[in-house]
N, CA, C and O atoms as a GROMACS GRO file, in nm:
protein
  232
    1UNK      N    1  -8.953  19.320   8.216
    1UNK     CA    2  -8.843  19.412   8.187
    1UNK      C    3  -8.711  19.335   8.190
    1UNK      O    4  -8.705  19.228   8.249
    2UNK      N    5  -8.616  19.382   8.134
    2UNK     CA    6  -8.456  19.312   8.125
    2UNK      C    7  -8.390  19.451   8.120
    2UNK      O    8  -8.430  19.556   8.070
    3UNK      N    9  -8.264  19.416   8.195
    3UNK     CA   10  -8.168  19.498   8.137
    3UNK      C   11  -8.087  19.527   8.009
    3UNK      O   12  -8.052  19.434   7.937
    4UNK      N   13  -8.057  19.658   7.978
    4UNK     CA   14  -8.038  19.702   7.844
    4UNK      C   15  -7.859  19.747   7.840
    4UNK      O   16  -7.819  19.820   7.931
    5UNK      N   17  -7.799  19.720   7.775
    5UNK     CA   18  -7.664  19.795   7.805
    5UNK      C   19  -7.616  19.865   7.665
    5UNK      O   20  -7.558  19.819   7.567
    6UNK      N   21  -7.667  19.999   7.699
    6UNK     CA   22  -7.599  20.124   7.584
    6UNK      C   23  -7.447  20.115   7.604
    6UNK      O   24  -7.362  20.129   7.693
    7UNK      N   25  -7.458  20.083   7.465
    7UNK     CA   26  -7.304  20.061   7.425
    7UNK      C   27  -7.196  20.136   7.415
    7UNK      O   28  -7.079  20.105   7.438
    8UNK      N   29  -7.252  20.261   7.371
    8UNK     CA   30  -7.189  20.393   7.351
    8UNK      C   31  -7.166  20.443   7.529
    8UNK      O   32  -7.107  20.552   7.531
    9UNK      N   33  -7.197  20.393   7.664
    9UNK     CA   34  -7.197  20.432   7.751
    9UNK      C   35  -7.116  20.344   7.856
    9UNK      O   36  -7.052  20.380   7.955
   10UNK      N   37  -7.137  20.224   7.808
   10UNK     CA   38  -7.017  20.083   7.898
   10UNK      C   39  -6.876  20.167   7.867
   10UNK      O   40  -6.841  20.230   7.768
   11UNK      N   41  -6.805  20.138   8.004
   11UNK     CA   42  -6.646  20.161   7.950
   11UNK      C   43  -6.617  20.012   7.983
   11UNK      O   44  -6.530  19.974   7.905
   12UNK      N   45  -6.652  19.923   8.058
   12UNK     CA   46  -6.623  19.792   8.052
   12UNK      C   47  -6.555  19.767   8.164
   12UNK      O   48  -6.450  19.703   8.179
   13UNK      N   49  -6.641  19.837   8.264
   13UNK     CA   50  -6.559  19.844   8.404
   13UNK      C   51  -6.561  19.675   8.464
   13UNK      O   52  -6.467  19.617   8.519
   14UNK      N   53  -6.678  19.627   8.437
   14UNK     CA   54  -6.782  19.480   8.494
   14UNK      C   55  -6.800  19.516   8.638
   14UNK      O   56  -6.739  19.437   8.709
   15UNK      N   57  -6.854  19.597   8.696
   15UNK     CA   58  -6.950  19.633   8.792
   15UNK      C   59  -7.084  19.531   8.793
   15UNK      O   60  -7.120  19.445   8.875
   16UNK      N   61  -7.135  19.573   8.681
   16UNK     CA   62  -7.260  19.484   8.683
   16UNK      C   63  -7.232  19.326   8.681
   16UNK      O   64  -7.300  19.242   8.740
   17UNK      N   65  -7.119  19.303   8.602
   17UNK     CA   66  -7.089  19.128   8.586
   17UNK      C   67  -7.099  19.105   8.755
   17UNK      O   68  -7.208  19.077   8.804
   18UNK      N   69  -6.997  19.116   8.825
   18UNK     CA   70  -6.986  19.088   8.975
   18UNK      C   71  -7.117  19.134   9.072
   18UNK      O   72  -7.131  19.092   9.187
   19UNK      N   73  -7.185  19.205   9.023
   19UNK     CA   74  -7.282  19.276   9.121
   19UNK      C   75  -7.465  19.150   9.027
   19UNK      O   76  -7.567  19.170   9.092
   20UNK      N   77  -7.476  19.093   8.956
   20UNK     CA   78  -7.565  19.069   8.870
   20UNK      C   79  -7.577  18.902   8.959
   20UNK      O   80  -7.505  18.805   8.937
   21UNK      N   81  -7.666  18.911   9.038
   21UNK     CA   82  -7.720  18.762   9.136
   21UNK      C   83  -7.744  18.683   8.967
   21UNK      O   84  -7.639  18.663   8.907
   22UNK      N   85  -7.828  18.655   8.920
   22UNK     CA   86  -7.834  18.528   8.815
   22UNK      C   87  -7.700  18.548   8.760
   22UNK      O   88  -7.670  18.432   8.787
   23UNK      N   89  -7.615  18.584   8.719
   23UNK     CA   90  -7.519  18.616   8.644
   23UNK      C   91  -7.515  18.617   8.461
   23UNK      O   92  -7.437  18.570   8.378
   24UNK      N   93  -7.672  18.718   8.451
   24UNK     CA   94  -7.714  18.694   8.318
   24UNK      C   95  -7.588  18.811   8.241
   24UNK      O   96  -7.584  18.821   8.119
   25UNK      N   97  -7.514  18.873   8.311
   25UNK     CA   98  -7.414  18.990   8.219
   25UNK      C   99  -7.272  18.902   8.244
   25UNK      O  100  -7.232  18.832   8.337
   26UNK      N  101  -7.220  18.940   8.124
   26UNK     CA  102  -7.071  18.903   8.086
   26UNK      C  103  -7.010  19.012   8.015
   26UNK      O  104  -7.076  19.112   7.986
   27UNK      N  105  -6.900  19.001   7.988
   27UNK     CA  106  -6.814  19.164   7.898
   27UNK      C  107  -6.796  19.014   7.745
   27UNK      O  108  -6.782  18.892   7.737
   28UNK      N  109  -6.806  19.106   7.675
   28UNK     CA  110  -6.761  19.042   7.557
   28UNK      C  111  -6.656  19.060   7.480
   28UNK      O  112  -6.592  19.156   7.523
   29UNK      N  113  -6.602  19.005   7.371
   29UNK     CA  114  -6.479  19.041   7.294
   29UNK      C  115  -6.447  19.180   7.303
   29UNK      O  116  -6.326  19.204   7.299
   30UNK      N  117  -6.519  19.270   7.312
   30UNK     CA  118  -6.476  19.431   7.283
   30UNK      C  119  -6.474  19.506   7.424
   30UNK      O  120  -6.461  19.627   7.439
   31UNK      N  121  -6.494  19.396   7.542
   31UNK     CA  122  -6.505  19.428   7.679
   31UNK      C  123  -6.572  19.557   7.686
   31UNK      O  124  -6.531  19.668   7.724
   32UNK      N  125  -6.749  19.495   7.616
   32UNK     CA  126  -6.841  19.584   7.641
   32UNK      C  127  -6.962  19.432   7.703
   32UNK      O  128  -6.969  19.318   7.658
   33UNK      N  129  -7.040  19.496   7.819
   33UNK     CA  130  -7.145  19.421   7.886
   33UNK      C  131  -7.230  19.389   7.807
   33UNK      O  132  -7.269  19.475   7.729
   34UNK      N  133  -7.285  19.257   7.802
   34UNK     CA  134  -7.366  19.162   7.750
   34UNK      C  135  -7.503  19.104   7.854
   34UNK      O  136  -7.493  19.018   7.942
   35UNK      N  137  -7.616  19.168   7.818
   35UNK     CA  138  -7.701  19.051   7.893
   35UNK      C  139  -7.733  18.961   7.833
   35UNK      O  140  -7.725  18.970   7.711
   36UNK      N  141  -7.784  18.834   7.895
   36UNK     CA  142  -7.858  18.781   7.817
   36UNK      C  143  -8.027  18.745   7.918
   36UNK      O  144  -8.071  18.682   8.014
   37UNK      N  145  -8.057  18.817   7.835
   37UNK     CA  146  -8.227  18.852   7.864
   37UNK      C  147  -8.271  18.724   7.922
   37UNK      O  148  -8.305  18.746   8.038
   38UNK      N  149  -8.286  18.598   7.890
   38UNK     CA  150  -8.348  18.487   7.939
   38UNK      C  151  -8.318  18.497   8.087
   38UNK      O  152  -8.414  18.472   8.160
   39UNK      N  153  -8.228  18.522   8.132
   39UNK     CA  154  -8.164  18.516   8.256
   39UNK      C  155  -8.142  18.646   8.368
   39UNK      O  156  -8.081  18.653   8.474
   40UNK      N  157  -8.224  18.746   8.289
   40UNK     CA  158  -8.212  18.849   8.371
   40UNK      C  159  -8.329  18.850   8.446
   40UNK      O  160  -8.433  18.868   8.383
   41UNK      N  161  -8.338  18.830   8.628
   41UNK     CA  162  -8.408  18.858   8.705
   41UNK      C  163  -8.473  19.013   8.725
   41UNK      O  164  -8.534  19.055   8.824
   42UNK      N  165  -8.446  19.075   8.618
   42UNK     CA  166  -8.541  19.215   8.644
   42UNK      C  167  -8.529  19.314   8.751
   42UNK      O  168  -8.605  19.409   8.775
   43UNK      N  169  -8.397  19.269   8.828
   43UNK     CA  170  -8.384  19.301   8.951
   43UNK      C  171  -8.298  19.444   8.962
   43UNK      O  172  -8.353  19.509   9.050
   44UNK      N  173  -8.221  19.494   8.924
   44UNK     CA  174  -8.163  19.622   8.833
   44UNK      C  175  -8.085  19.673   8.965
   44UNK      O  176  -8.083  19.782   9.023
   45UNK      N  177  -8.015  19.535   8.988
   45UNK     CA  178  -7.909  19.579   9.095
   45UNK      C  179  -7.779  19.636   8.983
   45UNK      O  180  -7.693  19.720   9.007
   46UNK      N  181  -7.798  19.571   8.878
   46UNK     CA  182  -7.691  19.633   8.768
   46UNK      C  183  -7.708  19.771   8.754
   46UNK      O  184  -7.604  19.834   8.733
   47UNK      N  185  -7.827  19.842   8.761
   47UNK     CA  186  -7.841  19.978   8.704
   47UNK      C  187  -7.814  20.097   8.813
   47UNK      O  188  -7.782  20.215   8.799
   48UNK      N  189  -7.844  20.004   8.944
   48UNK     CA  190  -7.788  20.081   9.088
   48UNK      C  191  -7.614  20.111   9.050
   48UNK      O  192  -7.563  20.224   9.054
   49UNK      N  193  -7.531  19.969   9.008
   49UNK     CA  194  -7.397  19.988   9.064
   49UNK      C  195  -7.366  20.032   8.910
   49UNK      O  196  -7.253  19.986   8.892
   50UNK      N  197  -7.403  20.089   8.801
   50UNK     CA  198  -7.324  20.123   8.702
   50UNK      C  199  -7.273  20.285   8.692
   50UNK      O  200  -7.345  20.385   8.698
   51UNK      N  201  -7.142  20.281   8.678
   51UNK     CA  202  -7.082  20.414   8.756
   51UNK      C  203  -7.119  20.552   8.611
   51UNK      O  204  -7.142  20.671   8.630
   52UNK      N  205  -7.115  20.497   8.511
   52UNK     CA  206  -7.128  20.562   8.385
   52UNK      C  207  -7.323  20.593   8.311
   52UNK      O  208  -7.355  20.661   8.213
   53UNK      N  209  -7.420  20.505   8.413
   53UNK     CA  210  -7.557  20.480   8.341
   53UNK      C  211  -7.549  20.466   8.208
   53UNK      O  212  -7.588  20.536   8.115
   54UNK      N  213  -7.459  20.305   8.216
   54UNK     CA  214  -7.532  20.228   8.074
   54UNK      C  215  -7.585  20.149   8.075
   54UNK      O  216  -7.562  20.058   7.996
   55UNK      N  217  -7.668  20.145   8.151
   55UNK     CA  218  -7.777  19.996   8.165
   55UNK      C  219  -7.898  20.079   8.223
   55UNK      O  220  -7.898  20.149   8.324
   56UNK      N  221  -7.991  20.054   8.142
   56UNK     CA  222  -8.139  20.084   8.169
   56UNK      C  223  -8.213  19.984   8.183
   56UNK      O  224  -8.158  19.876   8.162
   57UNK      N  225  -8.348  19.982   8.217
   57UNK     CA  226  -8.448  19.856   8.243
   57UNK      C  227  -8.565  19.834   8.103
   57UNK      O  228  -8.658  19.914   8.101
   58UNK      N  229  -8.562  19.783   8.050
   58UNK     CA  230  -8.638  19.796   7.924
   58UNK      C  231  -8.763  19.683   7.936
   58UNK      O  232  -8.844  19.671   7.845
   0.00000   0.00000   0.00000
């Protein structure tokens, strides 16, 4: 599984950037969250701290 970040649902707080141990999430040009899958430990401490649920476990 990896984390997923619905786009239509990020406001681009970066909760998950600071809270994400590998540090596979970043905000991107449109300061919307980015994983990058290779690097996501599966661990879905991102999906605990996201205040809006835009990150699911896929």
């Amino acid at each position: 599984m990896v984390a997923i970040i619905i786009v239509d649902e990020c406001v681009g707080c970066g909760t998950c950037v600071d809270e994400c141990p590998s540090e596979a999430i970043s905000m991107n040009g449109d300061n919307i969250a980015v994983v990058v899958a290779d690097e996501c430990l599966d661990c879905g401490a991102c999906v605990d701290v996201c205040p809006t649920d835009a990150i699911k476990m896929e």
